[in-house]
ZAKEKE-191997 format. One record per residue (C-alpha): chain; x negated, y negated, z. Coordinates in steps of 0.2 Angstrom, whole numbers, plus 5000, padded with zeros to 4 digits. Example, Ala and Ser with C-alpha at 12.3 -4.5 7.8 and 13.67 -1.06 7.14 Angstrom:
BEGIN
+-------+------+------+------+
! chain !   xx !   yy !   zz !
+-------+------+------+------+
!     A ! 4938 ! 5022 ! 5039 !
!     A ! 4932 ! 5005 ! 5036 !
+-------+------+------+------+
This chain:
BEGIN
+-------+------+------+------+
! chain !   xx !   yy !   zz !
+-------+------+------+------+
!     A ! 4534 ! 4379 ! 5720 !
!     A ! 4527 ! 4369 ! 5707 !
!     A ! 4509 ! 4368 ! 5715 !
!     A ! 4502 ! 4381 ! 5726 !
!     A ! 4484 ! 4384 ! 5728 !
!     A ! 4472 ! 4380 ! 5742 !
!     A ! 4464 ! 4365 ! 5749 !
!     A ! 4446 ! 4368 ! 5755 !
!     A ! 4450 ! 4354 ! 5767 !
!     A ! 4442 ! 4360 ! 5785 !
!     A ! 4432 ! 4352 ! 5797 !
!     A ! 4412 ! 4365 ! 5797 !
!     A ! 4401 ! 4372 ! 5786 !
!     A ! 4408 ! 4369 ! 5770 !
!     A ! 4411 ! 4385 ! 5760 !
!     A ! 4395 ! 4392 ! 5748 !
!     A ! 4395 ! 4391 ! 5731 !
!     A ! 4397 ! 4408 ! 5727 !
!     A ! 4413 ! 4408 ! 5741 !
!     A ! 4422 ! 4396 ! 5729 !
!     A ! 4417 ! 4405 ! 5714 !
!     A ! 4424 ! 4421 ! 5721 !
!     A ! 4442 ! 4412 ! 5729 !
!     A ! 4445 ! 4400 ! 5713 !
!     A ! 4446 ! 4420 ! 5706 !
!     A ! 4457 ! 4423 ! 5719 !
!     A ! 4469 ! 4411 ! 5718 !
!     A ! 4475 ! 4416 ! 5699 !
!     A ! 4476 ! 4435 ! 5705 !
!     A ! 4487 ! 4429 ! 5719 !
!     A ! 4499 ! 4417 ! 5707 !
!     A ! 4489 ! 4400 ! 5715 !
!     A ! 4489 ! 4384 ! 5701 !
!     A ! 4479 ! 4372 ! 5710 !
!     A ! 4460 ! 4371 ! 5719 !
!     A ! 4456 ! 4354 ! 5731 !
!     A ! 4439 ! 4350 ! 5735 !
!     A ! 4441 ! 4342 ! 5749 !
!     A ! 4427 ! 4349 ! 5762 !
!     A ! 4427 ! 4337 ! 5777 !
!     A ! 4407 ! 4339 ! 5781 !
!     A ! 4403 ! 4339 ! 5762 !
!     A ! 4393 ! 4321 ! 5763 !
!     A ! 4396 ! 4317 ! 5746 !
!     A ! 4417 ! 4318 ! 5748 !
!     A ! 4416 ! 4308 ! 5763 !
!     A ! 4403 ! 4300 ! 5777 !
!     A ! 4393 ! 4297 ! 5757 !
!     A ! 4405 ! 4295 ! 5747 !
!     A ! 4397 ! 4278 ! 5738 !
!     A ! 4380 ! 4289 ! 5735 !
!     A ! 4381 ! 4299 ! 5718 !
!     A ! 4381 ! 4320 ! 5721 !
!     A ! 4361 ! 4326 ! 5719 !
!     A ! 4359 ! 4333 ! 5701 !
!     A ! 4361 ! 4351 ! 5707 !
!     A ! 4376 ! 4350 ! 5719 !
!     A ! 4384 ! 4339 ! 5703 !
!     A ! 4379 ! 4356 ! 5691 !
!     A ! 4389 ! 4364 ! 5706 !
!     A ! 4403 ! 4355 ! 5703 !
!     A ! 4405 ! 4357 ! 5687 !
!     A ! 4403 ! 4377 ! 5687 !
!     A ! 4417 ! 4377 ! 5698 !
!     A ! 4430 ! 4365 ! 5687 !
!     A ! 4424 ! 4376 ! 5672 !
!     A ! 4429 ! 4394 ! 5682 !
!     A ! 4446 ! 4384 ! 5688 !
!     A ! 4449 ! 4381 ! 5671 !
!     A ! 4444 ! 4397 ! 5663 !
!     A ! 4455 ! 4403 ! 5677 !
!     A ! 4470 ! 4394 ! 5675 !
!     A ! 4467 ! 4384 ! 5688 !
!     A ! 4469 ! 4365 ! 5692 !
!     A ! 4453 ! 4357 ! 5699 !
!     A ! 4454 ! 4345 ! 5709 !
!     A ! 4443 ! 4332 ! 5717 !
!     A ! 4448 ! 4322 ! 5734 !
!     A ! 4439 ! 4308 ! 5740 !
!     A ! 4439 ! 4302 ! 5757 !
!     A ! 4432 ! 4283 ! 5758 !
!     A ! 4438 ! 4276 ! 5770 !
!     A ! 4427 ! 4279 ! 5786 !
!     A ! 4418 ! 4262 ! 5779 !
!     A ! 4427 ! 4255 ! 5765 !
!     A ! 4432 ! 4236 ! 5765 !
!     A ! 4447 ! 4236 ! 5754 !
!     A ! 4445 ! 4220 ! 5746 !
!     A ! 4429 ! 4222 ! 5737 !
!     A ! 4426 ! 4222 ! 5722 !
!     A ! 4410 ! 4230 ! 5725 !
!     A ! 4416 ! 4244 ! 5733 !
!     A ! 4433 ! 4248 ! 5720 !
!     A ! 4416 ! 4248 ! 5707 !
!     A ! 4407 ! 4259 ! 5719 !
!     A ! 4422 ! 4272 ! 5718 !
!     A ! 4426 ! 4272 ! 5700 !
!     A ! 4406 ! 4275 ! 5697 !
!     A ! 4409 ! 4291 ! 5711 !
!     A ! 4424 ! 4296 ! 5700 !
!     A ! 4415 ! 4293 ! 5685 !
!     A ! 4401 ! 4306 ! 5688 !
!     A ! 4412 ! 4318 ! 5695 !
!     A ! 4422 ! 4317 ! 5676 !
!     A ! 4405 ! 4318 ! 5668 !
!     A ! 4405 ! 4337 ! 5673 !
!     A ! 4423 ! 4341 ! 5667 !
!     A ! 4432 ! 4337 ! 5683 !
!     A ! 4449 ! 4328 ! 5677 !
!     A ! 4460 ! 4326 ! 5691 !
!     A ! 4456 ! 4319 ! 5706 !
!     A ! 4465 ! 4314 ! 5726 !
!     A ! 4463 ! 4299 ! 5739 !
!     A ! 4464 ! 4304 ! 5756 !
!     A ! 4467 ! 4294 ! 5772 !
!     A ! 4467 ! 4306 ! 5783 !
!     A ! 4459 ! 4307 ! 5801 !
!     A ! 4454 ! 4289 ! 5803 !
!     A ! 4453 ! 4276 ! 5816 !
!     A ! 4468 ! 4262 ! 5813 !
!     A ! 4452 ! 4247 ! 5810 !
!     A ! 4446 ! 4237 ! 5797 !
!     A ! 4428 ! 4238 ! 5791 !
!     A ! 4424 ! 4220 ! 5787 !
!     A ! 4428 ! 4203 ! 5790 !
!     A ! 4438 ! 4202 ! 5771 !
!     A ! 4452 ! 4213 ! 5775 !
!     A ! 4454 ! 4206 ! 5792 !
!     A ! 4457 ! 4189 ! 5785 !
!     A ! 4470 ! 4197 ! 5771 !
!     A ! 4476 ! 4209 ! 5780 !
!     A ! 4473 ! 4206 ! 5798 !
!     A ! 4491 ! 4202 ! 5802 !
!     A ! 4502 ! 4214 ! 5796 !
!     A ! 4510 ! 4223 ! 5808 !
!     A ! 4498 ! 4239 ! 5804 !
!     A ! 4485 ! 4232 ! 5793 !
!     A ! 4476 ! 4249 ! 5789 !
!     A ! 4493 ! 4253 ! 5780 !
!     A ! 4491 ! 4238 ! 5772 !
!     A ! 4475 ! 4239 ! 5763 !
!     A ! 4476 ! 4256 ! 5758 !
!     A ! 4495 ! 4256 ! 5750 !
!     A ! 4487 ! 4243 ! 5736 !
!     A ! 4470 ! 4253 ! 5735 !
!     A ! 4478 ! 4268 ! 5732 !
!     A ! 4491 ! 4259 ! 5718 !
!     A ! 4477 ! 4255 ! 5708 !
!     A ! 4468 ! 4272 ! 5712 !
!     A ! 4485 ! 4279 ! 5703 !
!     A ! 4484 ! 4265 ! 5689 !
!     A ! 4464 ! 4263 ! 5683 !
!     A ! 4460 ! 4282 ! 5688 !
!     A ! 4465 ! 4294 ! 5672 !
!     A ! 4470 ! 4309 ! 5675 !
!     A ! 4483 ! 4323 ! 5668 !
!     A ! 4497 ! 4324 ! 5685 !
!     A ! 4501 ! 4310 ! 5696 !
!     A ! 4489 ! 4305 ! 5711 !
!     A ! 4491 ! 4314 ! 5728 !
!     A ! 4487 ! 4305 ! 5742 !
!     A ! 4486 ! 4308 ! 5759 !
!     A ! 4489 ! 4296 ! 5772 !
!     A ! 4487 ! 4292 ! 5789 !
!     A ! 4501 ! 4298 ! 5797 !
!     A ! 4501 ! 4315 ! 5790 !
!     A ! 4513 ! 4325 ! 5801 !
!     A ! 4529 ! 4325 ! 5807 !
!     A ! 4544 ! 4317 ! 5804 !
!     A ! 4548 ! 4300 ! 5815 !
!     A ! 4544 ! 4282 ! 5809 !
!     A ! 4529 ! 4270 ! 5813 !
!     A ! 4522 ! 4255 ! 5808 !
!     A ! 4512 ! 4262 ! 5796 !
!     A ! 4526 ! 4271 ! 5786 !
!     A ! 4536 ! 4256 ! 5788 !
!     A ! 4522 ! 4247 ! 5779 !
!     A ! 4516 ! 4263 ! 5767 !
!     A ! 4528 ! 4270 ! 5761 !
!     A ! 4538 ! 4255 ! 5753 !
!     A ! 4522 ! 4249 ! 5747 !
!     A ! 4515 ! 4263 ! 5737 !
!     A ! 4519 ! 4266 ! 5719 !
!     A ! 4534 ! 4277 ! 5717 !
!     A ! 4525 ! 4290 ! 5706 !
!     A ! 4510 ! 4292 ! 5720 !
!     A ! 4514 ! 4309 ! 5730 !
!     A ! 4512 ! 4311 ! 5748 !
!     A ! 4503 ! 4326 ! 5759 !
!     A ! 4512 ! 4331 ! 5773 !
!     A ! 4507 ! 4346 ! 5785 !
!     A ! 4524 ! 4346 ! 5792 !
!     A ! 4533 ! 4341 ! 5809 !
!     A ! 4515 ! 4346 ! 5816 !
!     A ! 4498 ! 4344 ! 5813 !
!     A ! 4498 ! 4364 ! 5813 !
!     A ! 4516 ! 4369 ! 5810 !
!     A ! 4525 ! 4383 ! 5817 !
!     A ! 4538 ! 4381 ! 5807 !
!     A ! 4544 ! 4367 ! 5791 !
!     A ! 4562 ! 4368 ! 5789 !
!     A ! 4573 ! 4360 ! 5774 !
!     A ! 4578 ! 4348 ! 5787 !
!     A ! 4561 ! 4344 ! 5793 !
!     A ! 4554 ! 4338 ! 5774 !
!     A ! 4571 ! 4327 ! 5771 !
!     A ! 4567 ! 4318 ! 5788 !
!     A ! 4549 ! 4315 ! 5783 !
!     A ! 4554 ! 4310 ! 5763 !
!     A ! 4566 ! 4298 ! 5771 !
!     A ! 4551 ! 4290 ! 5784 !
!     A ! 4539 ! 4289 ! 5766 !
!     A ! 4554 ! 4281 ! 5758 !
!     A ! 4557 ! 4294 ! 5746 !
!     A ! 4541 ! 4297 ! 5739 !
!     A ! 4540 ! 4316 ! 5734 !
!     A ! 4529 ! 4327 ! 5747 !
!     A ! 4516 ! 4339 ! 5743 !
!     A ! 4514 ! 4350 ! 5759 !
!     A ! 4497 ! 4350 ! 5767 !
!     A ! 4499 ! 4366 ! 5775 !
!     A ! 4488 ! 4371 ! 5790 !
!     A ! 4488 ! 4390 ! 5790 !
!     A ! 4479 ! 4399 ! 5792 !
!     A ! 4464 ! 4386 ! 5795 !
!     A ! 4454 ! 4387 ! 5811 !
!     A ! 4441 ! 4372 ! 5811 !
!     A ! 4449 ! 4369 ! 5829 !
!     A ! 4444 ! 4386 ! 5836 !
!     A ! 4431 ! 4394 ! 5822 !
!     A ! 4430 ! 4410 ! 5832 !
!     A ! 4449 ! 4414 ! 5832 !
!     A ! 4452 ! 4421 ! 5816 !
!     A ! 4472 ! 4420 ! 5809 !
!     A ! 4472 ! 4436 ! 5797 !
!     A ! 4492 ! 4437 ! 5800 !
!     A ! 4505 ! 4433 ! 5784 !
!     A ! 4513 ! 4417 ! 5783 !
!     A ! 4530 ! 4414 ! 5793 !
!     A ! 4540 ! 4400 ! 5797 !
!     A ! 4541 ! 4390 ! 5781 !
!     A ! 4562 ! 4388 ! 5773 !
!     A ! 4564 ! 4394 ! 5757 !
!     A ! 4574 ! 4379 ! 5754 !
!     A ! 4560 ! 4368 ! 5752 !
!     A ! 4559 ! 4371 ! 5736 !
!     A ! 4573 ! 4363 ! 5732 !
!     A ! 4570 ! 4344 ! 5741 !
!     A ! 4558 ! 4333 ! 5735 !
!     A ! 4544 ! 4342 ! 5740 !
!     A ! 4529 ! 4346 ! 5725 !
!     A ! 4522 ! 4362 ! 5732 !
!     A ! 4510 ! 4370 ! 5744 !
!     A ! 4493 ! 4369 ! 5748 !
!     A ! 4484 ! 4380 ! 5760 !
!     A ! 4471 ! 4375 ! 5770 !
!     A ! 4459 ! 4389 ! 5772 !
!     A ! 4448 ! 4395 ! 5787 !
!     A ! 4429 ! 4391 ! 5790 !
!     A ! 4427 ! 4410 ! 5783 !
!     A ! 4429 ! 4412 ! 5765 !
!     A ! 4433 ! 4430 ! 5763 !
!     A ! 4444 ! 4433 ! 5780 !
!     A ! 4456 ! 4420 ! 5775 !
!     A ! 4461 ! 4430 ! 5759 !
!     A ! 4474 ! 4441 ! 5770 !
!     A ! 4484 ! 4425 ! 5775 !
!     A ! 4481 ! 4414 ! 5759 !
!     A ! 4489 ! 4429 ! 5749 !
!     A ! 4504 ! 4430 ! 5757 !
!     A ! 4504 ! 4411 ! 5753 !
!     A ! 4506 ! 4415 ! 5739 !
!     A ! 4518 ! 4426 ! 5739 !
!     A ! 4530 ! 4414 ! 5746 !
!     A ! 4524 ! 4399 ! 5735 !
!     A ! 4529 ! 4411 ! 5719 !
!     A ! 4548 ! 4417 ! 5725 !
!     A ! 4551 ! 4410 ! 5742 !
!     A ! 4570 ! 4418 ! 5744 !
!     A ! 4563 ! 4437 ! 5742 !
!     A ! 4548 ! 4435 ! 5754 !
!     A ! 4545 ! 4447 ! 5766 !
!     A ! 4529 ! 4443 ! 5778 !
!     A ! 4526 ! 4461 ! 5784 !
!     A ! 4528 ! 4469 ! 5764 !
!     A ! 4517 ! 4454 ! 5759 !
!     A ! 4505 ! 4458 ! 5771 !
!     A ! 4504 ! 4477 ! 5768 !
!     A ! 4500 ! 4472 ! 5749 !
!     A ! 4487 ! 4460 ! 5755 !
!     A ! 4478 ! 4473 ! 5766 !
!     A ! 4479 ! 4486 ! 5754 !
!     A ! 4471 ! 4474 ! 5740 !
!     A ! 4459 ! 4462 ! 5755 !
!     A ! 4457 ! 4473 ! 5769 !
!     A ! 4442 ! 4483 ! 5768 !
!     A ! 4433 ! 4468 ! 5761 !
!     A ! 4437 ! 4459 ! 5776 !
!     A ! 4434 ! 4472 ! 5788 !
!     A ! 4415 ! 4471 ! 5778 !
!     A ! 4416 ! 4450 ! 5779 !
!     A ! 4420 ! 4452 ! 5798 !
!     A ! 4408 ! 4465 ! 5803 !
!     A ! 4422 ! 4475 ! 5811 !
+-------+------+------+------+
């Protein structure tokens, strides 16, 4: 896989500073290239995204792209917008790129635009006028937002966004309108067939490239994250996912991670595992090698 890494992409208490520190660490023992902040009740990534981050949680931010780079690893920012946005003001496009702009200002270089989890409505009387009767107009604004996030927004890879309709693989309006609208180069997330996927399947990601109109996929995997049931803890190795998927149009993998930091090392490392040599994976071997290296500090981290 060409990305693999985690995606800190759960709804809770957001990780602690020091909990990032430590798995930014662990995703280059564990063969991870990629970090995405994307913490869904961090106010400053979403509900505030317009506000500028307070002096020290921007210092934060900047501590963590400076590990992940002395790491080897590829820091990046997602932003969620689009609770409130109206699309079609300039106002709030020179709302985002000052966000962008501060988060740069502490070494931060590449960034993601998510879509995810959000009510199909418009926010103000300006979109409904341009947008209004499209046959799903949230698609409709956000496929041109997101083609001049990938234009005016400089950064080193190609923009990842995640839509709307993030899981599995049938047609709606909204990929009928999104996915021949966006910009050919802007990858897609994907968690799969399901939101939380059992399995994905080589067959599976061709559907869904096809329904996106053949934009490349970068799967949003949900294992072993737990933000809909915090106290059930998935501490198990990765099954389910087709070697073959390496092959389609698919960029890589990114786990999301569990509400607790340190538990979900035992899962996330046999993510990566898979994500390094797909073909000679084997769940229970990876998951001995993850006990061996994970397990007592989990047993400490769960009070067992």
């Amino acid at each position: 896989m060409r990305v693999s890494g985690i995606i800190e992409g759960f709804y809770g208490p957001p990780w602690s500073h020091a909990e990032r520190l430590d798995l930014i660490a662990f995703c280059s023992r564990v063969g991870f290239n990629t970090w995405v902040h994307a913490p869904k009740d961090d106010p400053y990534h979403r509900k505030l995204w317009r506000e500028p981050y307070p002096d020290r949680e921007l210092e934060r931010l900047g501590e963590l792209a400076a590990e992940a780079a002395r790491r080897g690893v590829d820091f990046a920012y997602a932003i969620a917008p689009g609770l409130d946005l109206c699309y079609s003001k300039e106002s709030e496009w020179e709302a985002l790129l000052a966000k962008v702009g501060q988060v740069q200002s502490v070494g931060v270089r590449s960034f993601q635009l998510l879509w995810d989890d959000l009510e199909h409505t418009l926010n103000c009387p300006e979109d409904e006028a341009l947008y209004g009767h499209e046959e799903r107009p949230s698609a409709a604004a956000q496929a041109p937002f997101t083609n001049r996030f990938a234009l005016e927004v400089e950064q080193p890879g190609r923009l990842v966004v995640c839509p709307m309709g993030y899981a599995g693989t049938g047609d709606s309006p909204y990929r009928r309108i999104f996915g021949p609208r966006l910009d050919p180069d802007v990858v897609v997330y994907w968690t799969g067939p399901e939101v939380v996927s059992i399995g994905i399947t080589r067959e599976a990601l061709n559907l869904a490239v096809m329904r996106f109109r053949d934009h490349e996929l970068l799967l949003w995997d949900n294992y072993p994250v737990n933000d809909f049931d915090p106290e059930r803890l998935f501490l198990g190795p990765l099954l389910g996912r087709d070697p073959r998927l390496a092959d389609g149009r698919c960029a890589g993998l990114v786990a999301n991670a569990m509400v607790q930091a340190v538990p979900s090392k035992l899962a996330l490392a046999t993510v990566g595992d898979w994500a390094t040599d797909a073909d000679a994976y084997e769940p229970l071997a990876s998951f001995e090698r993850a006990l061996a290296s994970y397990g007592r500090e989990v047993w400490e981290a769960i009070g067992a």
